[in-house]
C-alpha positions as CSV (number, residue, x, y, z in Angstrom):
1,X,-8.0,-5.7,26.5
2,X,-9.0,-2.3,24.8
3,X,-12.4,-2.6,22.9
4,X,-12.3,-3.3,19.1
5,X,-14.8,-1.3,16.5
6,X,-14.6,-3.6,13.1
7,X,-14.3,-1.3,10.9
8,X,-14.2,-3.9,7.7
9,X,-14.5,-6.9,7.3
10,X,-13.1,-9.8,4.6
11,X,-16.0,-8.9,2.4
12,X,-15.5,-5.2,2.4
13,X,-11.5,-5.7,2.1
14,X,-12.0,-7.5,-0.6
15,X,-14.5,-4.9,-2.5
16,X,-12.1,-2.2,-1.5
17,X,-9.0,-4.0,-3.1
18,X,-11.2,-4.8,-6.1
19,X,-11.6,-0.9,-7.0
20,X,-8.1,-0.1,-6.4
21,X,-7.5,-2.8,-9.0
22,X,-9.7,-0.6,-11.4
23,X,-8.5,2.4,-10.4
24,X,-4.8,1.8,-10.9
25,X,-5.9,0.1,-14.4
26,X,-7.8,3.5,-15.8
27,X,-4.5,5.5,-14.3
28,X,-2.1,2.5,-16.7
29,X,-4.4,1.7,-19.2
30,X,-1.3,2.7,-21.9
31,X,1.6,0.8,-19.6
32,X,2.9,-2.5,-20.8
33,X,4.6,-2.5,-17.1
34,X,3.2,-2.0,-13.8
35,X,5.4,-2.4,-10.3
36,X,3.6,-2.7,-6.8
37,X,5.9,-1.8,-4.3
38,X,4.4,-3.3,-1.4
39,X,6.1,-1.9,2.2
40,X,6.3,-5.2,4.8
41,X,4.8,-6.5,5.8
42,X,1.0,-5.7,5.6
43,X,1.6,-3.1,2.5
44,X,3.1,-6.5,0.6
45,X,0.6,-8.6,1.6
46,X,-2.1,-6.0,0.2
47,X,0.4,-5.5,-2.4
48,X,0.0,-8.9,-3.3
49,X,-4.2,-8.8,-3.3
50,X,-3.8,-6.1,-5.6
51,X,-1.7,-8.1,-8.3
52,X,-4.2,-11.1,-8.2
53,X,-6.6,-8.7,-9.0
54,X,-4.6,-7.0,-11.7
55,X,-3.6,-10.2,-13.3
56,X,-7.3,-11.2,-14.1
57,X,-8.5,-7.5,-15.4
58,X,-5.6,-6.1,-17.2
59,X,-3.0,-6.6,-19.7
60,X,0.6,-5.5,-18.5
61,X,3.2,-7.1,-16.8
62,X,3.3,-6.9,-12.9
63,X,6.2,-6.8,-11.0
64,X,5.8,-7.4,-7.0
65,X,8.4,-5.8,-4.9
66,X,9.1,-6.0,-1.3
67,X,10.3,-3.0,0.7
68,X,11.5,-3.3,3.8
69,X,11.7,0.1,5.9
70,X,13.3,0.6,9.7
71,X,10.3,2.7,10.6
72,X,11.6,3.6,14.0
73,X,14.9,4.9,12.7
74,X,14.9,8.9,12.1
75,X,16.4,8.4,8.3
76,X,15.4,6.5,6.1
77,X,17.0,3.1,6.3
78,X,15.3,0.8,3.3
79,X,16.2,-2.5,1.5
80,X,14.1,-4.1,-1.8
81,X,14.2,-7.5,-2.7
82,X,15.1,-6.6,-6.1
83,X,17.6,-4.3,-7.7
84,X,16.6,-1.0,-9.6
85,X,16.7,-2.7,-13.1
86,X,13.1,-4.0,-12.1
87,X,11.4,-0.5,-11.6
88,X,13.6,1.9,-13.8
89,X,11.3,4.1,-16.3
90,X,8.8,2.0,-15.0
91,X,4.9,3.3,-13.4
92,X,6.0,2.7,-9.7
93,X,2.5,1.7,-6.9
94,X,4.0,1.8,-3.5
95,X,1.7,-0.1,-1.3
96,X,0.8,0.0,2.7
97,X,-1.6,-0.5,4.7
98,X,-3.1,2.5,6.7
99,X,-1.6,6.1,6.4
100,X,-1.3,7.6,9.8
101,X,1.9,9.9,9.7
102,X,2.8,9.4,6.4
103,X,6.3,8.8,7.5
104,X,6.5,5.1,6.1
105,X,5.1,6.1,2.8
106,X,7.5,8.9,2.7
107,X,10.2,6.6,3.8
108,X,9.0,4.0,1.1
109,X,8.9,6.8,-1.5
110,X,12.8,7.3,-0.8
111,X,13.2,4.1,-2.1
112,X,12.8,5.4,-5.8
113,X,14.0,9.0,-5.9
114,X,17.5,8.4,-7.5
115,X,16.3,6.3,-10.4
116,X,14.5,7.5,-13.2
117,X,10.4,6.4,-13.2
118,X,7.7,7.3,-14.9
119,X,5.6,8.4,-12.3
120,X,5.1,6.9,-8.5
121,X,1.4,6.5,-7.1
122,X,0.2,5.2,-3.7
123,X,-2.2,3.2,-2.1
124,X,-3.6,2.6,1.3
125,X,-6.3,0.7,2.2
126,X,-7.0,3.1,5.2
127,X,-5.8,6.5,5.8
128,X,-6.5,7.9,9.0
129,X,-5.5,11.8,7.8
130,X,-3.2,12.0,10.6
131,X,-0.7,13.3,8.3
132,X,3.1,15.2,9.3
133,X,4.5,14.5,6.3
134,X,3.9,16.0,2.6
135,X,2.4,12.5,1.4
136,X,-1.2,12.5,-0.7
137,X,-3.0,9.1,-1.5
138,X,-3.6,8.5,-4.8
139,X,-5.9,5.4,-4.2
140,X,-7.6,5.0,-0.7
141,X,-9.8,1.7,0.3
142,X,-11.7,3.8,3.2
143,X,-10.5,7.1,4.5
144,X,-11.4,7.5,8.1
145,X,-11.5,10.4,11.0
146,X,-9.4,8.7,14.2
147,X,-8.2,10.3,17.1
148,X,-4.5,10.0,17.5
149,X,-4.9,8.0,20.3
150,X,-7.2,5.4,18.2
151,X,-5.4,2.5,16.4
152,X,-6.2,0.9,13.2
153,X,-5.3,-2.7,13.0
154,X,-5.5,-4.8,9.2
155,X,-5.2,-8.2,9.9
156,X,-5.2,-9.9,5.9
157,X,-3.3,-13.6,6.2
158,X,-3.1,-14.4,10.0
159,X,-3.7,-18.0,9.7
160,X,-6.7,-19.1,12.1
161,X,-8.1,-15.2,12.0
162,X,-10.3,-13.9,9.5
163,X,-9.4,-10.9,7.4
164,X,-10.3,-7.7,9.2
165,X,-9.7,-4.1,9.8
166,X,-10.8,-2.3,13.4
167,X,-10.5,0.3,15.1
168,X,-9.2,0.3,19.2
């Protein structure tokens, strides 16, 4: 088994989520409308995180929206549990995880090109700058300097495991 660095733990996931919450408040503090696009699986479930949050410290609506990307295909091949009437003219948050490539984000961003929006933001809780693609991060948890032949692993809701992101 390849040696693991912790690079966060539950604690520090948590206070990372927490100022993403505050940060993507101050960039809507005129919406009445939010939607976090999560990408599944690990992008929803921080996706989700980020709406508790939300709920308690601001005052617009919140949509949650599942996308669902076939990351090893060459186009983009994408589904969303909801139809476009959710997020048209709406403030758009696409959600992942870690940002190596920025081909998922990309692929995510796809999603929402043909319907009208009032802008699109992202969030990551880690990007490893490993980018190929045109993609910036609007609101990064923990940007961090990997080797491309270093993974980053977020484990968030694994029942029996504790929250977690390392480094092997």
């Amino acid at each position: 088994m390849a040696s693991q660095l912790l690079i966060l733990n539950k604690k520090q996931i948590q206070q990372k989520i927490d100022r993403i919450a505050y940060q993507i408040l101050e960039d809507n503090l005129n919406e009445k409308e939010v939607v976090l696009a999560g990408i599944w699986d690990r992008g929803y479930k921080l996706a989700q995180r980020l709406e508790k949050v939300l709920k308690k410290i601001s005052g617009f609506k919140l949509t949650l929206l599942r996308i669902d990307l076939q990351k090893e295909s060459s186009k983009l091949v994408a589904s969303t549990d909801l139809d476009e009437s959710h997020w048209k003219n709406k403030v758009i948050i696409i959600v992942d995880d870690v940002l190596n490539s920025g081909k998922t984000l990309a692929y995510g961003l796809g999603v929402f090109l043909n319907t009208p929006h009032k802008k699109i933001r992202t969030v990551v809780l880690v990007d490893r700058s490993h980018k190929i693609f045109p993609i910036a991060t609007d609101f990064v948890g923990l940007e961090l300097a990997t080797v491309l032949k270093e993974h980053v692993d977020v484990v968030m809701d694994v029942e029996g495991e504790e929250d977690r992101v390392y480094l092997s």
